[in-house]
N, C-alpha and C positions, 0 to 999 in steps of 0.2 A: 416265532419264525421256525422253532422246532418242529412246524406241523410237516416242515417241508423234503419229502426225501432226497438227500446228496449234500443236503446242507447242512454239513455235520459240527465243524472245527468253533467257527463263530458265533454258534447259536450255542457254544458249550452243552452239545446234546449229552445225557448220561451213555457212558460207554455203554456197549454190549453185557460186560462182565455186571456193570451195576444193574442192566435191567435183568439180568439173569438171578440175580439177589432178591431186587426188589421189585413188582411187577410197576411199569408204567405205564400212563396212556394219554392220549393225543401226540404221540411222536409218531413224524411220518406218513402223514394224513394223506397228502397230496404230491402231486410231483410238484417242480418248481415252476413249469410255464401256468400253472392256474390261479388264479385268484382264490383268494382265502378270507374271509369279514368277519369282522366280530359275530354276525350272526350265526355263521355257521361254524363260530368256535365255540357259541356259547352251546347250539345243538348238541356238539359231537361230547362236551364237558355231562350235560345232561345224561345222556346215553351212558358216558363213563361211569357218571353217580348211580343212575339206576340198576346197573350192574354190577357196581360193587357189593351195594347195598344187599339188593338180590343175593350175595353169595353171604351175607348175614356179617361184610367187611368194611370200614371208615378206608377214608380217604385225605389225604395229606393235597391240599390246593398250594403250588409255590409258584408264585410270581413276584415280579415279572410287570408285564403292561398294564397300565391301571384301572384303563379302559374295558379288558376283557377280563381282568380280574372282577371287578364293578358285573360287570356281565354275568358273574356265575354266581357272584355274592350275593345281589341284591335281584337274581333273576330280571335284570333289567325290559321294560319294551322294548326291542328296539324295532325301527322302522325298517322296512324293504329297501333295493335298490330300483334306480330307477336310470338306467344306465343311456338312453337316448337322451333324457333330460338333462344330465350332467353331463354329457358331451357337449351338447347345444351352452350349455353354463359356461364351461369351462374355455369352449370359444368367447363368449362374448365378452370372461375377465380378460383373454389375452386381446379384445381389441378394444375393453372399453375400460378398463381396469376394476381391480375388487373393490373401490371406493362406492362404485356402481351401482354392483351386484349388491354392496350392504345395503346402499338407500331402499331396495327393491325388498331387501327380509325386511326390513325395520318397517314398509308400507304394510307386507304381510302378515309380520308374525314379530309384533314389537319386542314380545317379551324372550327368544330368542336373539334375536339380535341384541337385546340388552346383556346379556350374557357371553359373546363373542366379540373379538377386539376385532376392529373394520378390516385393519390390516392380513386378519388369519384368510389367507383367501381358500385354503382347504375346508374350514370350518363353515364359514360362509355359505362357500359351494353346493356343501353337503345339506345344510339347512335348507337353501332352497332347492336343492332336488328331493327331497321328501316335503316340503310344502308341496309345491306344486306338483309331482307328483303322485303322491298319495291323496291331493285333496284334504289333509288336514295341517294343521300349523306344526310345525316342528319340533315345537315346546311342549304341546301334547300329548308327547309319547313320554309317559312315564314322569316320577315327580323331579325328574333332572339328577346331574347329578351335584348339584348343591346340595340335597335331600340325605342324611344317612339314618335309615328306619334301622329299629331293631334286627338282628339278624342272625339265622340259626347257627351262623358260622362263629367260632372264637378266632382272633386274628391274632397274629403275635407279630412284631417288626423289630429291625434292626437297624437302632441310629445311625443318621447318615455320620459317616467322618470325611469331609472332605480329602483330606489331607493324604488320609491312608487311602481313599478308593481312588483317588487321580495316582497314586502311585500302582496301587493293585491293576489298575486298566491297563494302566501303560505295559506291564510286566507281561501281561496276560497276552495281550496282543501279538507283542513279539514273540510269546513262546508259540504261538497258533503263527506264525508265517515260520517257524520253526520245523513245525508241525508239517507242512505241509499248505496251510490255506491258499496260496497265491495260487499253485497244482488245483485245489479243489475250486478255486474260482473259476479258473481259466476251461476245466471239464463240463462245468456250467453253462457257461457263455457259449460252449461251444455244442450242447445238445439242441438239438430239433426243437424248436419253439422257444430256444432262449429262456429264461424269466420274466417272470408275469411283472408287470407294476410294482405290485405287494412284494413281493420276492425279492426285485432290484433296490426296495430302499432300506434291506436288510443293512443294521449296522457292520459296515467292512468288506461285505460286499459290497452294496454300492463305490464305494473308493476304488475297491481294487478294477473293478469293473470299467472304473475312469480310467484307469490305467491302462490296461487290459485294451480298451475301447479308441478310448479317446487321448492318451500317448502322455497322460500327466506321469511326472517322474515317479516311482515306486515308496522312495523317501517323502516325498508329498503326499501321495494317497497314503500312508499308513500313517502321517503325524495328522492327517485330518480323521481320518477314521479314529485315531484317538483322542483326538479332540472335540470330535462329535458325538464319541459314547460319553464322555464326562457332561455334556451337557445334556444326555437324556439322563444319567443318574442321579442330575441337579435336579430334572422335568418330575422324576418316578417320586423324589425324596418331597419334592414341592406337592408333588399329589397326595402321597400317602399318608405324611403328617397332617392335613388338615380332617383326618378321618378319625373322631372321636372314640370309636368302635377297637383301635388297635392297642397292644399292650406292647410297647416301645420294651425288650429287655436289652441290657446295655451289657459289651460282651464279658467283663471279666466280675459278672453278679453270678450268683447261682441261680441256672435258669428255673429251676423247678422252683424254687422260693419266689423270684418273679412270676410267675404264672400261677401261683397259689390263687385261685377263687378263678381263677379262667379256665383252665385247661382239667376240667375235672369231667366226668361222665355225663354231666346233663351238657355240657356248652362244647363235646370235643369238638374239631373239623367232621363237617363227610364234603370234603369236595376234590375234585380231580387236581394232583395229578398220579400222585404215588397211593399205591394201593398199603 
């Protein structure tokens, strides 16, 4: 969501002063009425590595989404959009339900559908708008992401702690409506073309937005905004552990000792986002 200009506070974008330190890139891509996809994050990720590279310079990848991390790591396929198709979709889960729309992938493209739970009707969706749009099965774009091939990236993670990150969120949250966010939401909502889809399900925006919008109390949109970032940090920790490829350092080891046989000249990172 950092790609987005104005949406500064909640996407914990790096201040000025830090980028003035360290060069960054993909922040501020776009404004916030336009749509943004993995596709064209994994593009502009591309462009960033070629350029650094070019200046004879490595690259630091920090995420973040799994999905578009996956995207820059493993150079994923990904499919096109196909945006009449998935309108037409997306009417016909709201009057025939996603129960539906699965039978219809599983007639299609079994082996997709064996990999999506019936009920994700986003997931779903999106499958069958690249079936039927692109005229290929949906599964056949690339070896999925069950699949983790060798990779010229070294990754390094950080144990989830539940305990301590539902407390760090919380904290965090409040010092950003501190800060100012409820002001920077409300500047938002109120520019010419509003936010895009992608934009509005921004974690805390979207809540404050409710507010903001649609008259939910301000103490409700921010105990759900933080209650909804803990269950994507459950979502990211669920994703990222099952990735063979990552070297888990745990915080109070010495990290250089942990990274011993990883982090050395043949296996460093080159990926976006700090130079």
């Amino acid at each position: 969501m950092s790609v987005y200009r104005g949406m500064d506070i909640a996407t914990a974008k790096p201040t000025a002063a830090e980028r003035a330190t360290v060069p960054h890139h993909l922040i501020d891509l776009v404004d916030p009425d336009e749509e943004f996809t993995v596709s064209m994050f994994q593009a502009a990720a591309r462009r960033a590595l070629a350029d650094i590279a070019e200046r004879g310079g490595r690259a630091l990848l920090v995420g973040g989404t799994g999905l578009y991390v996956r995207a820059v790591v493993d150079d994923l396929d990904l499919p096109g959009r196909f945006p009449e198709v998935a309108a037409g979709l997306e009417r016909d889960a709201e009057a025939e339900g996603t129960g539906r729309l699965y039978e219809r992938l599983a007639e299609l493209d079994p082996l997709a559908a064996s990999r999506i739970t019936p009920g994700n009707r986003r997931r779903v969706v999106r499958a069958l708008e690249v079936t039927i749009g692109s005229g290929r099965p949906f599964s056949s774009f690339g070896p999925g992401l069950e699949a983790y091939p060798p990779s010229r990236f070294a990754q390094v993670g950080l144990p989830f702690d539940p305990a301590r990150v539902d407390a760090a969120i919380e904290g965090r949250f409040h010092r950003w409506m501190q800060s100012g966010l409820l002001e920077e939401v409300r500047a938002l909502a109120a520019r010419t073309g509003g936010l895009s889809r992608t934009a509005r399900q921004a974690l805390g925006y979207k809540e404050l937005l409710d507010h903001l919008e649609g008259g939910e109390p301000l103490s409700e949109a921010v105990e759900r905004a933080v209650r909804r970032t803990r269950a994507f940090a459950r979502r990211q920790w669920a994703w990222f552990r099952r990735d063979p490829r990552i070297t888990w350092v745990v915080a109070d080891e010495d990290p250089v000792l942990s990274l011993e046989g990883v982090w050395d000249g043949r296996s460093a990172p080159r990926g976006a986002v700090r130079d």
